[in-house]
N, C-alpha and C positions, 0 to 999 in steps of 0.2 A: 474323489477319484483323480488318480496324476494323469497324465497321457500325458506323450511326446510329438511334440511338432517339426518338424522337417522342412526347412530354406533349403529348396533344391536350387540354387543357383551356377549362374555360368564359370564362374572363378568358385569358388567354396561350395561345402554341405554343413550348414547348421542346425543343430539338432539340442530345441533345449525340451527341461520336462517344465509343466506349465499345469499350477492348482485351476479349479474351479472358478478362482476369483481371478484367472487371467495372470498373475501373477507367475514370471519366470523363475525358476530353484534352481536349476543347473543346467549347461548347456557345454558341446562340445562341435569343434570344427573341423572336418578337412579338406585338403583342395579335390575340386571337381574331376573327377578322371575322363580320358578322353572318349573310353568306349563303354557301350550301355552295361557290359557284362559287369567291368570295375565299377562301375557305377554302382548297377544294386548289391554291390560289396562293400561299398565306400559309407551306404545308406544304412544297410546290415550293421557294418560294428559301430558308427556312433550308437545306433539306438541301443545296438546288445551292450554297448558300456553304460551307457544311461541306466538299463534295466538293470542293469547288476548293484548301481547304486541305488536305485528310488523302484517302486513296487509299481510299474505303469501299468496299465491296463490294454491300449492303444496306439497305432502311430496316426498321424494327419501328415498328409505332402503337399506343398506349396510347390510348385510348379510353373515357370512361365513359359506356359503354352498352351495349346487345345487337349482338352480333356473330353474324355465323353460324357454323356450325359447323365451316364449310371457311377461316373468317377471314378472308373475300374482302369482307364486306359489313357495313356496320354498317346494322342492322334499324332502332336508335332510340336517339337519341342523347339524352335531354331537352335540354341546355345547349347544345349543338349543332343545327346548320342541316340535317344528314343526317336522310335518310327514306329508307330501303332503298335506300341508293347503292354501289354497286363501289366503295368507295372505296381499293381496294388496288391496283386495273387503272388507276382513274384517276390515282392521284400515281404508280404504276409509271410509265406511260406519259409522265408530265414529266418525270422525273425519269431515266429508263433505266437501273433498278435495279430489283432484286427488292423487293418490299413483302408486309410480311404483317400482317394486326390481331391487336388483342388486348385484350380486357379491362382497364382500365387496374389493378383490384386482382389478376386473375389476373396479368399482369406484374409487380409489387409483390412477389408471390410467386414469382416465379422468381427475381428478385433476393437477394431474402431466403433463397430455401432454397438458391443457389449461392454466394453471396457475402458471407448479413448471417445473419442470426438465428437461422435453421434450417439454417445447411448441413447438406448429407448427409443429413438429413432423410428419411426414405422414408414417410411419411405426416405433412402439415401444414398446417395451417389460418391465415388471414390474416384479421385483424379489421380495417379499418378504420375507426375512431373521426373522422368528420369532421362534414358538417352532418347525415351519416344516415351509415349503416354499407356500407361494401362489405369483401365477403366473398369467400375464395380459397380454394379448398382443392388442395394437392399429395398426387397417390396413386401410389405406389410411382413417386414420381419423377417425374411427370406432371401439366400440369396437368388438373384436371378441369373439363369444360367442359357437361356433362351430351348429351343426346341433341340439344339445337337448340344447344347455343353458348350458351346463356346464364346456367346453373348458376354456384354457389349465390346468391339472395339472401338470406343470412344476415340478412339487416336487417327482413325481413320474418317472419320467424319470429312468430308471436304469443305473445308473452310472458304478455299478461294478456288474458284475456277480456275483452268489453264497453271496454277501457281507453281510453285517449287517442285519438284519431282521427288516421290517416295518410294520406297523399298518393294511398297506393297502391288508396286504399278501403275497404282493411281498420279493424280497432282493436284499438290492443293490440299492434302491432308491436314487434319489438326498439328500432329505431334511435329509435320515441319517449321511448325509457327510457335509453339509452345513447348519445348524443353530442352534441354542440357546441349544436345545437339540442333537446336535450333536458334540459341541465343549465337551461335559461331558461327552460321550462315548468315543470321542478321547484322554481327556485325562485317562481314566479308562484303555484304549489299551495300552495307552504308560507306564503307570505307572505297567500293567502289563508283557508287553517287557522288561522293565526296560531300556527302550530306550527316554530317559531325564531326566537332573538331578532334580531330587525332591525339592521342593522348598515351602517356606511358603503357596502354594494351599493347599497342602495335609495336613498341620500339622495345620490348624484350624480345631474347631469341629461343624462351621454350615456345612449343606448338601452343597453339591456339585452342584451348576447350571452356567449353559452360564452365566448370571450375572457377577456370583464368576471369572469363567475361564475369562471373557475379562478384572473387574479390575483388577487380578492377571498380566495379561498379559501389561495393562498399566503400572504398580508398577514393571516390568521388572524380572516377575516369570519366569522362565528359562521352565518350563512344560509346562506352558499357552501360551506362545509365541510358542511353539512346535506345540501346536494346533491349534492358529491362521496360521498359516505357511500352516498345513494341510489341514484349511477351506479356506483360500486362495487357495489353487492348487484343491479343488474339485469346488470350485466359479468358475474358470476358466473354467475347464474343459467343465462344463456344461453350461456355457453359450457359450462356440463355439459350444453346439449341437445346443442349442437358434438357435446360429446365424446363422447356415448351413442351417437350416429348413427356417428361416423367415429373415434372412437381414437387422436388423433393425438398422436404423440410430441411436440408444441412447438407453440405460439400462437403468434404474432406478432402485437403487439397495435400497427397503425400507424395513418395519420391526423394530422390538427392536434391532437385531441386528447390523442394518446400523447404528447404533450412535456410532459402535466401529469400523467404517469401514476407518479410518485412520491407523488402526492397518493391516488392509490386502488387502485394495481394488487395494492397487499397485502392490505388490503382483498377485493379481490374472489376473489383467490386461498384466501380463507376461504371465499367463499359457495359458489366453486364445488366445491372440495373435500368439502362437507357435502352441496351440491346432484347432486353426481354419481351415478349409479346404481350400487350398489356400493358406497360410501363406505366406506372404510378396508381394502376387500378386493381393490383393485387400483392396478394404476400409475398416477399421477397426471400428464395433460400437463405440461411443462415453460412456462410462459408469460410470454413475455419481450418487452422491446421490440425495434422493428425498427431495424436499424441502419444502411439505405441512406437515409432519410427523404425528403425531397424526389427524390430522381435514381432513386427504387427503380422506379416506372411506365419512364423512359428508357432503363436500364442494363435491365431486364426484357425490357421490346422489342427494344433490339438483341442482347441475347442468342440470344431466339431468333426474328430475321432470321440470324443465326449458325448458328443449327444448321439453320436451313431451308436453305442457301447449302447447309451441306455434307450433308444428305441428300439434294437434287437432286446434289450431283456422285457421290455413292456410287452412287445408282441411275441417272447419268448421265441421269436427265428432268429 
């Protein structure tokens, strides 16, 4: 059975068809429109092009935002034009296919614990490392979506008391210590400490992003590597909370930022290991990168639009 997965993201809509074995066959793009209506237009013709090539049975939607908990409805999408819209009744209803949402880092981790980094997996955890942190957790095979649909935000964990101020309102969050957007505050700290030596980062004149801070830090910028060093030891930190909470046999550590994660995933595999409760007196997660990257949100959804197809035929509703 084919089914089609849907990247609902903030810039594009990706939409490939995706076999049973996880495996992508054909995929098609457009950009993001600004209002919800263009939207589920935008969603409509890639898949109704998809359909016309391959016999799909399904869609799945990856989504970054709050879903409900029956995955009929996304509650809040930031990047996105939805505000508690059906939006699984309404691209069904274009499309004359089953539709079901999904979390677009819980999807990620279906991917991963079926087909990439955690197979088989019976309890496992999904870091994503991008402009903030989205988080996934798989339990005894399952994803966990907590009581409304919108469990875990790992990103919002509070790492440091009083610490950096977040979006969310909070200070002190995870994702201000650990990702894309956090390696460029850290180096703005240190550069205002004066606490590492300044190095070709600062003396170009494009803007300053995660990007910039991990090539520099490949290229052996004596700043950037300060900063890898420092999202290293807050990666750690926070994932022994991960792991104190939930025990999970494997990390999966994905994101724009896991492509740089030669540069600190050893690194932080120290911190956490020290930081874990119990340290030296129990099993350590295995913490690896993810191995679906890009296609892990699309091959996730259409997964399970797959397994939703076939438990409506097993219970015949």
């Amino acid at each position: 059975m084919l089914t089609v997965g849907v990247d609902v993201g903030g810039t594009s809509v990706r939409a490939s068809v995706v076999d049973p074995r996880g495996a992508v066959l054909d995929t098609l793009r457009v950009p993001t429109p600004d209002t919800g209506e263009e939207l589920d237009s935008a969603i409509a013709d890639v898949v109704r092009g998809l359909a016309l090539r391959h016999p799909v049975a399904a869609v799945g939607l990856a989504v970054a935002g709050f879903v409900s908990e029956d995955r009929r409805v996304v509650r809040f999408a930031p990047h996105l034009a939805w505000r508690h819209v059906a939006v699984a009744d309404r691209i069904a209803a274009r499309v004359e296919l089953p539709v079901v949402l999904e979390h677009d880092a819980n999807a990620a981790a279906i991917a991963e614990q079926r087909f990439g980094a955690a197979t088989g997996a019976r309890v496992a955890a999904l870091v994503a490392l991008g402009t903030g942190i989205g988080g996934a957790l798989v339990l005894d095979g399952e994803v966990f979506r907590g009581a409304y649909g919108v469990a875990p935000e790992l990103g919002h964990l509070r790492l440091v008391p009083d610490g950096r101020p977040c979006p969310c309102g909070k200070r002190g969050c995870w994702e201000r210590y650990c990702s894309g957007t956090a390696l460029v505050s850290t180096v703005r700290e240190l550069q205002e400490r004066g606490d590492g030596t300044a190095g070709p980062l600062l003396s170009e004149s494009t803007p300053l992003t995660g990007v910039r801070v991990a090539r520099a830090a490949e290229e052996g910028d004596p700043l950037a590597r300060r900063a890898m060093r420092e999202l290293a030891r807050w990666l750690g930190e926070g994932l022994a909370l991960v792991a104190d909470v939930y025990d999970p046999e494997v990390v999966v550590i994905a994101g724009g930022v896991s492509g740089s994660a030669h540069l600190f995933l050893g690194e932080a595999r120290k911190h956490y290991a020290k930081a874990l409760t119990g340290a030296g007196h129990r099993p350590l997660a295995r913490i690896a990168v993810a191995k679906r990257g890009d296609d892990a949100g699309m091959v996730g959804a259409a997964t399970l639009a797959r397994e939703h197809v076939v438990a409506h035929q097993v219970t015949g509703r």
